[in-house]
C-alpha positions as CSV (number, residue, x, y, z in Angstrom):
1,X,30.7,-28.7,-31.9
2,X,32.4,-26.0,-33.4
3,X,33.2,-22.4,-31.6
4,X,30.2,-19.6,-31.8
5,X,31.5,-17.0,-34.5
6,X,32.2,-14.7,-31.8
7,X,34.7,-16.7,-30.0
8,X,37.2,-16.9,-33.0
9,X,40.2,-14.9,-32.9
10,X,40.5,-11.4,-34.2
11,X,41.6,-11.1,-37.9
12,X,44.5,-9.7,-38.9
13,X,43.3,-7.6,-41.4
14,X,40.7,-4.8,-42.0
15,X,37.4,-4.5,-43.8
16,X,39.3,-2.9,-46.4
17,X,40.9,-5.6,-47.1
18,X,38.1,-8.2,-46.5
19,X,35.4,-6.2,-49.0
20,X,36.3,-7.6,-52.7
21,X,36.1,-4.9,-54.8
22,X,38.7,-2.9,-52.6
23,X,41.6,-3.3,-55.2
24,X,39.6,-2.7,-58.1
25,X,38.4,0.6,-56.4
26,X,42.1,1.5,-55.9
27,X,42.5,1.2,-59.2
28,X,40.3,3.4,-60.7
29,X,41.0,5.9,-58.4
30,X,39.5,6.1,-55.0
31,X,41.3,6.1,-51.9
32,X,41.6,3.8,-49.2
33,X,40.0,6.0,-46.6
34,X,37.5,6.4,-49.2
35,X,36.8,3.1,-49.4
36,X,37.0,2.1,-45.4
37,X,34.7,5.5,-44.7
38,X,32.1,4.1,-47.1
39,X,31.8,0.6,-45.6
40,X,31.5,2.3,-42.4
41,X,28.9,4.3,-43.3
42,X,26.9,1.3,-44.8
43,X,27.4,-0.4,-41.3
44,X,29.7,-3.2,-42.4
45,X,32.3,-4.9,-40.7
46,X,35.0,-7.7,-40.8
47,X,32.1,-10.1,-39.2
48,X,29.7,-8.9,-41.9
49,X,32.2,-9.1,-45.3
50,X,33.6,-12.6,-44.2
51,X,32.8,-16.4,-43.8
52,X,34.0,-19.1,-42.1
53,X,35.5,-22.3,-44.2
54,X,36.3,-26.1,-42.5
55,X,39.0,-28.3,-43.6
56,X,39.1,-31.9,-42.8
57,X,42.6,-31.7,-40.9
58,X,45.5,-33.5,-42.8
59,X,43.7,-32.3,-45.6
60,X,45.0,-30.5,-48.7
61,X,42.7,-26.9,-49.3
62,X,43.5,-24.2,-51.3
63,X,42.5,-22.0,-48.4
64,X,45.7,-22.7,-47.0
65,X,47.8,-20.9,-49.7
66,X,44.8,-18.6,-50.5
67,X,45.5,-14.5,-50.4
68,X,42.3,-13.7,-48.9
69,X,41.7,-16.5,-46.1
70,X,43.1,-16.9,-42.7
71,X,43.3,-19.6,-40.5
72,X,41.1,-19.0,-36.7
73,X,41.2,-22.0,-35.1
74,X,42.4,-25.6,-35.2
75,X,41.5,-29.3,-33.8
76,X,38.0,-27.7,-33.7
77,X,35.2,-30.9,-35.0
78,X,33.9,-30.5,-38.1
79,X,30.8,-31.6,-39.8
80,X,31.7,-33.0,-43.1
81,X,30.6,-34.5,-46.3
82,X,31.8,-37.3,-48.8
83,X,30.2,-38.0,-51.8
84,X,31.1,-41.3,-53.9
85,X,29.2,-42.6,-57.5
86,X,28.8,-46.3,-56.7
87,X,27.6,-48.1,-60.3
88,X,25.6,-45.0,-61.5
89,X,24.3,-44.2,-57.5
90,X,25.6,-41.5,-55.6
91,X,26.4,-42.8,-52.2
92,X,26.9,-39.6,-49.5
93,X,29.1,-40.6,-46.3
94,X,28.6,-37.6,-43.2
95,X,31.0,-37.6,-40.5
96,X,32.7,-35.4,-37.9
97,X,36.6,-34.9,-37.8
98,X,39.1,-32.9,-36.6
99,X,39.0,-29.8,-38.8
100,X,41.0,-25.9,-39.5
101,X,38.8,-23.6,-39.7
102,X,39.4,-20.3,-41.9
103,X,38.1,-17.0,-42.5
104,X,37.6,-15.9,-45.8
105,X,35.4,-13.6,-48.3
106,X,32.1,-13.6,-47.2
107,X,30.0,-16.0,-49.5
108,X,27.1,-13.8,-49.5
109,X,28.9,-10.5,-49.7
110,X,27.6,-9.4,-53.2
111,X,24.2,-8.6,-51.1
112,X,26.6,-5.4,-49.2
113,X,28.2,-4.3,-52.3
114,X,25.6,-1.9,-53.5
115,X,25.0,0.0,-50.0
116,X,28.9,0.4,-49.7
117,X,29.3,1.4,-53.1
118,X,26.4,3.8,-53.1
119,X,27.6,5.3,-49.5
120,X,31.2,5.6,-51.6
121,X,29.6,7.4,-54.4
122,X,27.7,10.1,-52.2
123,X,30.6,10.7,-49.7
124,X,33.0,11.6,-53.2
125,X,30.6,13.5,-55.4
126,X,28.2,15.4,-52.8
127,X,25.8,16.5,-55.7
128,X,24.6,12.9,-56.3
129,X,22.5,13.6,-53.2
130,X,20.1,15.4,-56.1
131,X,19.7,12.7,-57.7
132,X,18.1,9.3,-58.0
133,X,20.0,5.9,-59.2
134,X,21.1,2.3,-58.4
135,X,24.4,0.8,-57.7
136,X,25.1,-2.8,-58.4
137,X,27.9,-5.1,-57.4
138,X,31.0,-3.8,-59.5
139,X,32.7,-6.8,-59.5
140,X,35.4,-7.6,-61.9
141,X,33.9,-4.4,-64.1
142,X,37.5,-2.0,-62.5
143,X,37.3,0.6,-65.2
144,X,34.2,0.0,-66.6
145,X,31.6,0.3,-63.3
146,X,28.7,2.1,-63.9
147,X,25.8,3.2,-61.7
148,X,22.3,4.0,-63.0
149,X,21.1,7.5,-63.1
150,X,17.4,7.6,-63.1
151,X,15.8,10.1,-65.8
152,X,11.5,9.7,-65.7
153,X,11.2,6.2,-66.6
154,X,14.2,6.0,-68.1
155,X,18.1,4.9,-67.3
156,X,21.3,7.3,-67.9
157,X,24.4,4.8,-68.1
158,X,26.7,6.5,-65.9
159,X,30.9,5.4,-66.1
160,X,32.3,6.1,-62.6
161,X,35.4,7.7,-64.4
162,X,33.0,10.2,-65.8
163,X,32.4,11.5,-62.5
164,X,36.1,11.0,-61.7
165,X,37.9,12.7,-65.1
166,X,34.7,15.6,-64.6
167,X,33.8,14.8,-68.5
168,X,30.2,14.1,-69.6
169,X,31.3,13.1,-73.2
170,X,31.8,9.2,-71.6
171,X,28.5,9.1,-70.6
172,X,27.1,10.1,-74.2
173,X,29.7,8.0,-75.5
174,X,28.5,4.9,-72.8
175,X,24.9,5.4,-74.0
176,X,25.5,5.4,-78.2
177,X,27.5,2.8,-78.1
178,X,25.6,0.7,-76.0
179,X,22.5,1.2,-78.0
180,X,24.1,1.7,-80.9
181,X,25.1,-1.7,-80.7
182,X,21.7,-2.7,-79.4
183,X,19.8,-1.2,-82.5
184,X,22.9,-2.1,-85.0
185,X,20.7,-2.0,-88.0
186,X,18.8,1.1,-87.4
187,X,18.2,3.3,-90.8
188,X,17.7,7.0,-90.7
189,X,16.8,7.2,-94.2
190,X,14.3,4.4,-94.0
191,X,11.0,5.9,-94.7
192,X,8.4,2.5,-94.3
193,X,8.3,-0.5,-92.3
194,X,9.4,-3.7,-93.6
195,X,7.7,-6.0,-91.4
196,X,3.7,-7.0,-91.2
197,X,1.4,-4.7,-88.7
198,X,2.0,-5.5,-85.2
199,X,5.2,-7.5,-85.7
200,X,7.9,-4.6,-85.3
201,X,8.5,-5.7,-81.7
202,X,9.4,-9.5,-82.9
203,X,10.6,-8.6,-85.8
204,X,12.3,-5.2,-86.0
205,X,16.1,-6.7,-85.8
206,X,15.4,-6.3,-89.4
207,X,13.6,-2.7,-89.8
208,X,15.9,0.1,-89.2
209,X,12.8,2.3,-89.1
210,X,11.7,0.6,-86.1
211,X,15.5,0.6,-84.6
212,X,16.1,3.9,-85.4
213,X,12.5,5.0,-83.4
214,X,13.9,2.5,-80.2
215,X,17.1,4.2,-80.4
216,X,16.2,7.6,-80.5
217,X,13.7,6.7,-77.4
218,X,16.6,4.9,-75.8
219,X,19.1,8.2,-76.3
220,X,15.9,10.7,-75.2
221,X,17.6,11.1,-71.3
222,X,20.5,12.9,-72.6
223,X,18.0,15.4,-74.0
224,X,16.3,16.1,-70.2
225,X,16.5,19.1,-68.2
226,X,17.8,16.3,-65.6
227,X,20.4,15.0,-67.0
228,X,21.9,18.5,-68.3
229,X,22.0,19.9,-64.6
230,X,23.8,16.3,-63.9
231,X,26.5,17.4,-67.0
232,X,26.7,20.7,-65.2
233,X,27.4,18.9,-61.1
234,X,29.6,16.9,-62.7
235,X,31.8,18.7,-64.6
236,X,32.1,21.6,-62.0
């Protein structure tokens, strides 16, 4: 049987360099104490971020040339897997063998991302305490991660680099784009429907009256006493 998790050797790196969206983070501005101080805070270690990988021994895997694995252990047993189409069947063989064992990226590690991120957020930009919003994964957004601001029953699309260049006008931008987009065919000028009674919601991708009323709902946070003491924390 393999070793327990806790009897592998020591990595040689950091959870810095275990948590994935480290170098896109570094990137867009944030620090690497930043960073480590926020997966701290969200409780997160090495154990946590990463996973552990077999390799039939003898074996070619890209682990072995890969940037973000490491080899723990060798001549450990592995449980393993072959899989052969026989005449349309698929025939499954399962075996044990001598196997290298690797640490890599945790396979569930997405699940962490939003605590760390949000504990990242807080720790920079102390006036976010004031406020309520949601952090996704950011992953392979760099420049364009975005967090959530909540506004009534409504969603403020917040860049990071907003917060980081102190300027509001990407936010407003975010938002009319976005929805601009969204309702591409809205008409100021348009004065009555052009759909049946009851339809507008099916069928008002051709009504700009009906898109222009969605997009004026879908810009309304911008207008809250909320989001304007936001502009005001942020740009301080």
């Amino acid at each position: 049987m393999p070793h327990r998790l806790s009897t592998y050797k020591k990595s040689n790196h950091n959870t810095l360099f275990w948590f994935e969206s480290s170098d896109e983070l570094l990137e867009l501005g944030f620090t690497k104490d930043e960073i480590a101080l926020a997966i701290e805070h969200a409780k997160q270690t090495v154990a946590s971020l990463t996973s552990f990988e077999n390799v039939e021994a003898g074996k070619d895997s890209w682990l072995a040339d890969s940037d973000y694995a490491e080899l723990v252990a060798t001549g450990e047993t592995g449980y393993f897997k072959e899989y052969e189409i026989i005449k349309g069947k698929e025939f499954v063989r399962e075996y044990t063998a001598k196997a290298n064992q690797y640490r890599t990226r945790g396979n569930y590690q997405s699940t962490k991302h939003a605590s760390i991120l949000k504990h990242l957020l807080i720790n920079k930009f102390q006036y976010l305490k004031k406020y309520k919003f949601d952090v996704y994964s950011m992953r392979s957004e760099g420049a364009n991660w975005e967090f959530y601001l909540k506004v009534n029953k409504e969603s403020l699309y917040v860049p990071v680099r907003a917060l980081l260049n102190k300027d509001s006008k990407i936010i407003v931008d975010r938002m009319s784009e976005y929805h601009g987009w969204f309702r591409s065919q809205r008409d100021a000028e348009q004065k009555e429907h052009n759909h049946e009674e009851h339809e507008h919601q099916r069928k008002n991708g051709g009504c700009g009256l009906c898109q222009e009323k969605f997009y004026q709902k879908s810009m309304k946070p911008l207008k809250s006493v909320i989001v304007q003491r936001f502009f005001e924390d942020l740009e301080k």
